[in-house]
N, C-alpha and C positions, 0 to 999 in steps of 0.2 A: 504494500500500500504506500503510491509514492503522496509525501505532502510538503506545504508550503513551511519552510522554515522559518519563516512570522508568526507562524501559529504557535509555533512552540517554543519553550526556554529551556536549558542547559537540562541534559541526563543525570541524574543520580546513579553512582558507581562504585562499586564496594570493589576493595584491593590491597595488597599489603607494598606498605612500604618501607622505606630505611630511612628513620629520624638525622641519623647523628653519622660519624665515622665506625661506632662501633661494628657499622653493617647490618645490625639485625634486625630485620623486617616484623611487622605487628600490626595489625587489619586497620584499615583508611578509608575512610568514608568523604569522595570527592566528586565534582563532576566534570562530565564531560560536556561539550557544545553540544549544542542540538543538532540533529543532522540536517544539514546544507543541503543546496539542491544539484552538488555532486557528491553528496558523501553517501559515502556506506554504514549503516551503524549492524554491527553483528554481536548477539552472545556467544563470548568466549568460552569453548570448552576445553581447550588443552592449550600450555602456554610452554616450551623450553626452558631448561635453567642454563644459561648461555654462562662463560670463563667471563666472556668484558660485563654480564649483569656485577661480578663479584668484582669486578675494579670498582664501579660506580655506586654498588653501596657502601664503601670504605674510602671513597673519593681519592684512590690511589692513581688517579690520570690528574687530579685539582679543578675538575671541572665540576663534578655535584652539585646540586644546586638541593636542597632538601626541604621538603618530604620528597626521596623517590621512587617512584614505580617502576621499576624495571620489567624488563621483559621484550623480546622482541621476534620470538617464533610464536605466532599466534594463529590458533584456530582455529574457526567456529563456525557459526548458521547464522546466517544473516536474517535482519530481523523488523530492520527499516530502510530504503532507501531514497532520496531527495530527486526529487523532482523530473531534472535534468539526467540523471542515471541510465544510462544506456546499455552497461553489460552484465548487470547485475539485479537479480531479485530475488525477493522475501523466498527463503527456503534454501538456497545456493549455498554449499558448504564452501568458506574461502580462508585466504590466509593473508595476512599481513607479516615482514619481514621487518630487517632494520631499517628504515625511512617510511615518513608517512608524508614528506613534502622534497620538491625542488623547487630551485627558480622555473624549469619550464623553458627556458628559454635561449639557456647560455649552448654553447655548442655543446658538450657532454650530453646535457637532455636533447639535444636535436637527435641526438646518436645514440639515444634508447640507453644510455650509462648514469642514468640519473645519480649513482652511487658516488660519481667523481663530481659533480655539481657543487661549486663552492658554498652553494645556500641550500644544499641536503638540509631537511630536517631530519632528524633521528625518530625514532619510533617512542623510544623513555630517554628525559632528559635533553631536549632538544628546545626546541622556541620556534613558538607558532608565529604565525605572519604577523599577529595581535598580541606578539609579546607574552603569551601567554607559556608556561612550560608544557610538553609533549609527557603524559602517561603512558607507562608501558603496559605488558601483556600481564599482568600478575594482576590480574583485576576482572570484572565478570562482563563489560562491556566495552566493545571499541567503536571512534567513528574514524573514520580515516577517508580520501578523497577515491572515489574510485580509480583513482589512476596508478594510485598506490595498491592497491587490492589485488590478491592472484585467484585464479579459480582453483581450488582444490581438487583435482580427481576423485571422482568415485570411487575407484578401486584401490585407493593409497588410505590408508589408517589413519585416523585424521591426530592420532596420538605420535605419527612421523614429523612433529610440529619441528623441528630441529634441520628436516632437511631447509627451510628459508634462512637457513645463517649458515649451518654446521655442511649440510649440500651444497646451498652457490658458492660458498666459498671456496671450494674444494673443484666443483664443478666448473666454476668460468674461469680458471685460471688454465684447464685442460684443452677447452676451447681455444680459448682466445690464443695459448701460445704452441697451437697444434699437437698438444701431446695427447690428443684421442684416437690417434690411430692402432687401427691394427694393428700387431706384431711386433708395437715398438717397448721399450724394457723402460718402467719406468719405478722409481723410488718413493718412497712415502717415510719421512722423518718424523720418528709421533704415533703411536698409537695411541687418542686417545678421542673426543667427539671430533674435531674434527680431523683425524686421519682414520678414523677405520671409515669415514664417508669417502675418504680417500681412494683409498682401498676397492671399495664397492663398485664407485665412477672408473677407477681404469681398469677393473676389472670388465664392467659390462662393455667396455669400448676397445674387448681385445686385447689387451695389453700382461706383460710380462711383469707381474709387482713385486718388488724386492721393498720389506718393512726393517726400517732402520731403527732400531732403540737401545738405548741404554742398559734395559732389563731386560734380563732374559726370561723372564716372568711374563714377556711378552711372544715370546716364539710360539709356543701350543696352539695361544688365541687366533695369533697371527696366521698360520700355517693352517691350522685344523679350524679352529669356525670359520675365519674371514675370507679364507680362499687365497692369500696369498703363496706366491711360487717360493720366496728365498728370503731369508732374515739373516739379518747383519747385526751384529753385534756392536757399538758403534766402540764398546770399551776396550774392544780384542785388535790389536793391530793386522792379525794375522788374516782377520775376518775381512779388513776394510781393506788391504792390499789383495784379496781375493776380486773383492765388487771394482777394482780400481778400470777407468773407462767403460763401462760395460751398459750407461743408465742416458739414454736419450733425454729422459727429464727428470725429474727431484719436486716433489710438494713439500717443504718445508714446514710442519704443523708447529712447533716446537717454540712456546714464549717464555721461554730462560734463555739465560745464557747458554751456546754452545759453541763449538768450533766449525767454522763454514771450509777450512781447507780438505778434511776427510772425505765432505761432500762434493766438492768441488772435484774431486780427484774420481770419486766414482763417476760423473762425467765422460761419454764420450765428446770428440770432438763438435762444437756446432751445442753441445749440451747447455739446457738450461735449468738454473736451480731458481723456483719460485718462492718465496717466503709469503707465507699467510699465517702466522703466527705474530700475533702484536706483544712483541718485547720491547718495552718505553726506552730501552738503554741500548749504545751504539753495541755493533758486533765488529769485530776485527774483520774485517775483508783483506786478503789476501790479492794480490795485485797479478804475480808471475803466470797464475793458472787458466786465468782468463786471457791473458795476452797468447800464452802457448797452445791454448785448444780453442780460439775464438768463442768464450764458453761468455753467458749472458747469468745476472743475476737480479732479478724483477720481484716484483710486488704484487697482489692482489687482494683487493678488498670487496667482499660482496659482489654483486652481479646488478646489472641493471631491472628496472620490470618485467619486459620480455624477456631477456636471459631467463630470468628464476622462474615464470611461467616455461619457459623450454623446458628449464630443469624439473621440474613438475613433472610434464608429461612423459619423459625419457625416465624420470624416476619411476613411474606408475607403468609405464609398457615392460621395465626390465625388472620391475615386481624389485625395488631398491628400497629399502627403508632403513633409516639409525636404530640401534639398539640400543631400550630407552627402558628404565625404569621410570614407571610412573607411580607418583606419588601422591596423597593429597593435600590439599594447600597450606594447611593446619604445619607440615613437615617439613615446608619450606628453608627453616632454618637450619634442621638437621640437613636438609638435601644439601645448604651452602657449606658445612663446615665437612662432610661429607665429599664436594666435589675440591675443595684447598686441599684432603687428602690423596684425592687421584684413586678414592674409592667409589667407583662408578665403571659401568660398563655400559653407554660408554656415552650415556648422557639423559639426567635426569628431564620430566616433564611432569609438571602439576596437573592435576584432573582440576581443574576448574569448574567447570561443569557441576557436577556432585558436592562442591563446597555448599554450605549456608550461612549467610549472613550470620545468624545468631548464634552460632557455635566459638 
């Protein structure tokens, strides 16, 4: 039922958020805008617990702004839509990612990258066009611009809420820097949300996956559930002089410090290592490796709209989905101090949905 957005005033919206640096979230009673005559408004019923949610409620980037709602793999059933709405209607299972705004207009968004847009808004903790602060996904209602909105598949669990952060980001850097092909041998640094998504995407696109980690605690996982071909030990020299030239491309999951030459060195010629792991602090780069193997070292951050709808659908035909404990919302906190441990496999999701207010 579309209606005039005159008619109506701000949404009532129950959510948990983080007061202070402590981090620890505790139920908030806020609202949203009314929905616009392009907006979407949907009930939220599964939300991801995303690595950068736990920067931002401990304000370990300095940007916080508090109370904050985090959240930004969000997915639900739409429940209102404005006026002007064109792709969208009451009953349509969707998902919103990290951005719910750009300029629109600067070249990035000409080019469907809204993600690179220097007036992105963010999904939680962002600033609306009215100055207003953006709420994230940890809350039971969202409105967001339909242009921001992705359709959900039918056949995808609408509890895979983690492929909109923990997917495109693993996903469009495969794209975009040609490592989706067939037969080519590609590396994954990181087992953890986002690299067994890692794993999964070059796996369905053909690809020879060689998992790189520290623990050995991670080979079984690796090898025997996740389908990867070969594990590297990153602490064994004897290991990393085995994989040395042999990796077309490198997903870098990894937000600690680590050493980029190991990686660099498994590298074939023409190789590139992608970093999608946000570590705040510089990394030593090594200079000789790249000059001797014309080898390339880039960046990728989220996916534009249509990207992450791509990634949707290619997620949903090759039957793709994160392995998710889902929790309920009440746990939230346990699920945080939980995921600072690296005890997860291999990314938590709140049931939203089945939350009440009064509890």
């Amino acid at each position: 039922m579309a209606k005039n957005p005159e008619e109506e005033h701000s949404v009532k919206a129950f959510g948990f958020a983080a007061r202070d640096t402590s981090g620890v979230l505790s139920p908030f009673n806020f609202s949203r805008r009314a929905t616009g005559e392009k907006d979407v408004q949907f009930k939220v019923l599964y939300c991801g617990i995303c690595h950068t949610d736990l920067h931002f409620i401990k304000n370990e980037w300095g940007v916080t702004r508090y109370p904050v709602v985090p959240g930004h793999e969000i997915v639900g059933v739409v429940t209102e839509v404005g006026t002007k709405v064109e792709n969208f209607k009451v009953g349509d299972k969707v998902g919103v990612g990290y951005m719910v705004g750009s300029c629109r207009k600067c070249a990035s968004c000409d080019n469907d990258m809204e993600n690179y847009c220097p007036g992105q808004i963010p999904t939680a903790n962002g600033t609306n066009s009215d100055g207003t602060v953006t709420y994230g996904g940890y809350s039971d209602i969202m409105v967001s611009d339909e242009h921001f909105v992705v359709h959900w598949p039918e056949n995808l669990p609408m509890e895979a809420a983690p492929l909109l952060c923990a997917g495109i980001t693993t996903y469009s850097p495969m794209k975009y820097f040609g490592l989706d092909k067939p037969g080519m041998h590609i590396g994954v640094v990181g087992l953890g949300g986002l690299g067994h998504m890692a794993v999964k995407f070059a796996k369905a696109f053909g690809a020879k996956v060689t998992v790189i980690s520290t623990s050995i605690g991670k080979k079984d996982e690796a090898l025997q559930h996740l389908g990867a071909d070969l594990f590297v030990l990153s602490s064994q020299p004897q290991e990393i002089q085995g994989a040395l030239n042999t990796m077309d491309g490198i997903i870098d999951t990894v937000s600690a410090d680590h050493p980029l030459l190991p990686l660099l060195g498994m590298l074939k010629p023409n190789g590139k290592l992608v970093m999608v792991g946000a570590y705040a602090k510089p990394l030593q780069l090594p200079v000789f490796p790249l000059l001797l193997g014309r080898k390339l070292v880039a960046g990728s951050a989220i996916g534009g709209i249509k990207e992450t709808q791509e990634m949707l659908d290619f997620a949903s035909k090759h039957n793709i989905t994160p392995d998710v404990e889902v929790v309920p919302m009440d746990y939230v906190n346990t699920a945080v101090d939980r995921l600072l441990k690296s005890d997860v496999k291999y990314r938590f999701v709140l049931d939203i949905g089945n939350h009440s207010n009064s509890t």
